[in-house]
LOZA-445073 format. One record per residue (C-alpha): x, y, z; residue in three letters. Coordinates in steps of 0.25 Angstrom, whole numbers, padded with zeros to 4 digits, always signed. Layout:
% residues N
XYZALA ...
***
This chain:
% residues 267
-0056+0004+0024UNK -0058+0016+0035UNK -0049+0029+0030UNK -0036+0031+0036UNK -0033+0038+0048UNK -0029+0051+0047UNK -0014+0052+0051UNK -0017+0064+0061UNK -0025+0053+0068UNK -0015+0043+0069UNK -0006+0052+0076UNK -0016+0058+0086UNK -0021+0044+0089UNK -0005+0039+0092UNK -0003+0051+0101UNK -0017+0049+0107UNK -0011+0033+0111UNK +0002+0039+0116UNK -0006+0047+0126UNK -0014+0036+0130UNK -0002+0029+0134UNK +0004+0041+0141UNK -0006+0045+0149UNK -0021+0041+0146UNK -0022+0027+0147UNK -0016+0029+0163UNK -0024+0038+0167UNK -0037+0030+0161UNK -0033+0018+0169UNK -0030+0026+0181UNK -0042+0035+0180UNK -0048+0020+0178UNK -0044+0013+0190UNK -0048+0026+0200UNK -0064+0026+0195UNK -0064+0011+0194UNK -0054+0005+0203UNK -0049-0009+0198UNK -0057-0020+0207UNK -0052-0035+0211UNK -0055-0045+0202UNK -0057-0033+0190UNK -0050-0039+0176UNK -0039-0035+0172UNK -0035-0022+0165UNK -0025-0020+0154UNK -0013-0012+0161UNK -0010+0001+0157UNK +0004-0004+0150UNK -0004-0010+0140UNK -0013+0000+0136UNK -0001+0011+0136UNK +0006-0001+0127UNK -0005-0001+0116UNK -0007+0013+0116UNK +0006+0016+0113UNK +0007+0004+0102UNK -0007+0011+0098UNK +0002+0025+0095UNK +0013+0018+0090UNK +0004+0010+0078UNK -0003+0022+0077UNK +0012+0031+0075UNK +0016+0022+0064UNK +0005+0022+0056UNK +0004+0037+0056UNK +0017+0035+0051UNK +0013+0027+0040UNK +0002+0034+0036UNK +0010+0047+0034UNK +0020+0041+0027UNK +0012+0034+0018UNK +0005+0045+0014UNK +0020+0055+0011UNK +0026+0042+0004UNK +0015+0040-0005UNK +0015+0053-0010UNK +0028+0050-0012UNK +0026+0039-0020UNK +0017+0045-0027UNK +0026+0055-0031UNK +0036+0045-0037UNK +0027+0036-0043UNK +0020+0046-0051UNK +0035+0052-0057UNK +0042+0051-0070UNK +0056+0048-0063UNK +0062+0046-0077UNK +0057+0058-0085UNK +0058+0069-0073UNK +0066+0082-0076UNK +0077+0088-0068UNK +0071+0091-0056UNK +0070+0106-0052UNK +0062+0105-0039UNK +0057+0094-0028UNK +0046+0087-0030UNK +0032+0094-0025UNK +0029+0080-0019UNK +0043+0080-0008UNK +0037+0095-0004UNK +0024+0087-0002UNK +0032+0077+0006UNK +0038+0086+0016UNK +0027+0094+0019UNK +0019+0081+0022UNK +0030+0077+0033UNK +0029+0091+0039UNK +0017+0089+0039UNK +0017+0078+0046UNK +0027+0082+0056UNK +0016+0093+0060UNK +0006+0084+0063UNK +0015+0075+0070UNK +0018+0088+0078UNK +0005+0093+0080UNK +0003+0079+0087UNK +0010+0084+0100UNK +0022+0076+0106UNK +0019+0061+0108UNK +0020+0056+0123UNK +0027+0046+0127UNK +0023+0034+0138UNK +0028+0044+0149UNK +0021+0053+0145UNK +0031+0064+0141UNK +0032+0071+0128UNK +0037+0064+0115UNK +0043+0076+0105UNK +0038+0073+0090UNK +0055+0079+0086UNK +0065+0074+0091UNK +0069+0077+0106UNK +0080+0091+0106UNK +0078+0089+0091UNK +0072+0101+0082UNK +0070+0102+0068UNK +0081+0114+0069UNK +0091+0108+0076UNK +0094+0096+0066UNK +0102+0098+0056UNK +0097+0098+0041UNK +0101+0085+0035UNK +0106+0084+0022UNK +0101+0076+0010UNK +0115+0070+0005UNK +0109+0059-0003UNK +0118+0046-0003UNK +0116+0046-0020UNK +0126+0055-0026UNK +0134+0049-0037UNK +0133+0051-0050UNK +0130+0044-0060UNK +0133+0034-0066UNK +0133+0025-0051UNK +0126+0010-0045UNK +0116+0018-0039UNK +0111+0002-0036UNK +0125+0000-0029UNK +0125+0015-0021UNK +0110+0011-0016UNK +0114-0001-0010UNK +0128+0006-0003UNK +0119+0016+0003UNK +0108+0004+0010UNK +0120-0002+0016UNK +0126+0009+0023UNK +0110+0014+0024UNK +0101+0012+0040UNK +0090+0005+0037UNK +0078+0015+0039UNK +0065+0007+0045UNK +0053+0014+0038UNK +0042+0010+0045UNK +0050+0010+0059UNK +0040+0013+0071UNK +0037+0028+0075UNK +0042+0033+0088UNK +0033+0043+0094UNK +0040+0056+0090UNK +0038+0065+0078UNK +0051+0062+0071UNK +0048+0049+0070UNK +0035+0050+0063UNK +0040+0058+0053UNK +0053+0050+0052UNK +0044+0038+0050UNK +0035+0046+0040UNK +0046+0050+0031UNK +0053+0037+0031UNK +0041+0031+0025UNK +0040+0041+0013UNK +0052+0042+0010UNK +0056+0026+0007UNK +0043+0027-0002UNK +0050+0036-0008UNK +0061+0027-0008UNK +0053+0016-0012UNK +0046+0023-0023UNK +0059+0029-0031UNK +0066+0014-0029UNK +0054+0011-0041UNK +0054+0023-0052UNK +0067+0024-0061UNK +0072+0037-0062UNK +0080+0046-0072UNK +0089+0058-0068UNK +0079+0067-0065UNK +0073+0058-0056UNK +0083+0054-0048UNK +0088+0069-0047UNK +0073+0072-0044UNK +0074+0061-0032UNK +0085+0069-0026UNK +0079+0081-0025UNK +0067+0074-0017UNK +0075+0068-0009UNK +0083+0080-0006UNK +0070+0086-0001UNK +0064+0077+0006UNK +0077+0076+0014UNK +0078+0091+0016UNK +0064+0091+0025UNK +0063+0079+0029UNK +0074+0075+0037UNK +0069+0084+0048UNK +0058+0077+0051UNK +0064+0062+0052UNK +0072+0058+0064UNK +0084+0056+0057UNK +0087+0063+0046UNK +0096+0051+0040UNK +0083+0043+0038UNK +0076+0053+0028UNK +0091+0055+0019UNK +0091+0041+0020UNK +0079+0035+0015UNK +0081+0048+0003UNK +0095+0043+0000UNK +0090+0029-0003UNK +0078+0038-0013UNK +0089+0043-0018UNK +0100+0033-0021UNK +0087+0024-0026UNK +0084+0034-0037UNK +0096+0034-0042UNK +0097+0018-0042UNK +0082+0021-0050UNK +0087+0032-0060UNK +0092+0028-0074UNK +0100+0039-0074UNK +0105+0042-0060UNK +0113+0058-0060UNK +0109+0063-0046UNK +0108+0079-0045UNK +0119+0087-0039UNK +0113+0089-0023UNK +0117+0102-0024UNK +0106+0103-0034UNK +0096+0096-0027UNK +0098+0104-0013UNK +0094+0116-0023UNK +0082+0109-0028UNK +0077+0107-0017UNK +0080+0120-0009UNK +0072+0126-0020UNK +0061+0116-0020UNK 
***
């Protein structure tokens, strides 16, 4: 029954263990041992191993649920936003859907208050970057959103689904998160998007919806995959959104990506 913890918390309280076992617990034992030396016959204390062990078990638990609780709260609006739409009777679309704009700005968000943390320390003692070592966001190249569903119709969309999860990685959602800020967003995203994924495998879809589909996920995939570790994970999990909707759709006539690309410049 007591409130939630805020998720800004979650991190502090991680970072805070990591310092612990970095440098505070040490330096509390030593400081310790010189005002009251260790006499003969004194029980034994725990070693210092094992308190720097539980403190970094105590970040680690408290990484992954910060994880958790972020992406709960993007994939739930994502739901939401699926649950609550006329699939079958929805119009052309004309623009992306305010809720994806919601869902990137969330994430950025996010990855500002990741930031704002500071770098994470390692047992050493020396700096963990939240990016990728030598990596900026200007040096990777822009990926490309070239969805594995491009047929038209009429096709086994059934049979296509199943080609593509056999020639597909395996992508662990709830993997655990390293201390770096890639991977918290990496892990943040991947939760959202297979509820997304999950949530579109139950509605049944005309045209306009599938097509509607495509420019979501051709957003989404436009802002998100700098954030991820690997851009492959984000196109990936929004092909398999993709190639379910058309499986879902009763009448599945994908739109021309050209079109798409200038729905979504223009959105």
């Amino acid at each position: 029954g007591a409130p939630a913890a805020p998720p800004a918390l979650l991190l502090l309280l991680a970072r805070l263990c990591l310092d612990y076992e970095a440098t505070t617990i040490s330096y509390v034992l030593t400081l310790t041992d010189e005002q009251f030396p260790p006499q003969d016959g004194d029980p034994a204390v725990t070693p210092a191993a094992e308190l720097c062990a539980e403190a970094r078990a105590a970040a680690q638990r408290l990484l992954d649920h910060y994880v958790q609780v972020q992406g709960a709260a993007v994939a739930q609006m994502l739901r939401k936003s699926v649950e609550t739409r006329d699939w079958l009777g929805t119009v052309e679309p004309r623009n992306v859907r305010a809720v994806m704009k919601r869902v990137v700005e969330d994430i950025t968000a996010i990855d500002v208050q990741v930031g704002n943390r500071g770098g994470l320390k390692s047992p050493g003692g020396a700096q963990i970057s939240w990016r990728v070592p030598g990596e900026t966001l200007s040096s990777r190249a822009p990926g490309r959103y070239a969805p594995s569903y491009t047929p038209s119709a009429p096709m086994d969309t059934h049979l296509l689904s199943n080609i593509q999860k056999l020639f597909s990685e395996r992508i662990d959602i709830f993997s655990p998160v390293e201390f770096n800020k890639v991977s918290v967003l990496t892990g943040i995203i991947k939760i959202s998007l297979k509820t997304l994924l999950e949530c579109v495998r139950l509605r049944t879809l005309g045209r306009f919806g599938l097509q509607q589909v495509q420019v979501d996920g051709h957003y989404l995939q436009l802002y998100l995959w700098r954030f991820a570790a690997d851009e492959r994970v984000v196109q990936g999990l929004l092909d398999e959104v993709a190639a379910s909707a058309a499986h879902r759709c009763l009448d599945p006539v994908p739109m021309e990506h050209s079109v798409v690309e200038l729905i979504c410049e223009r959105g």
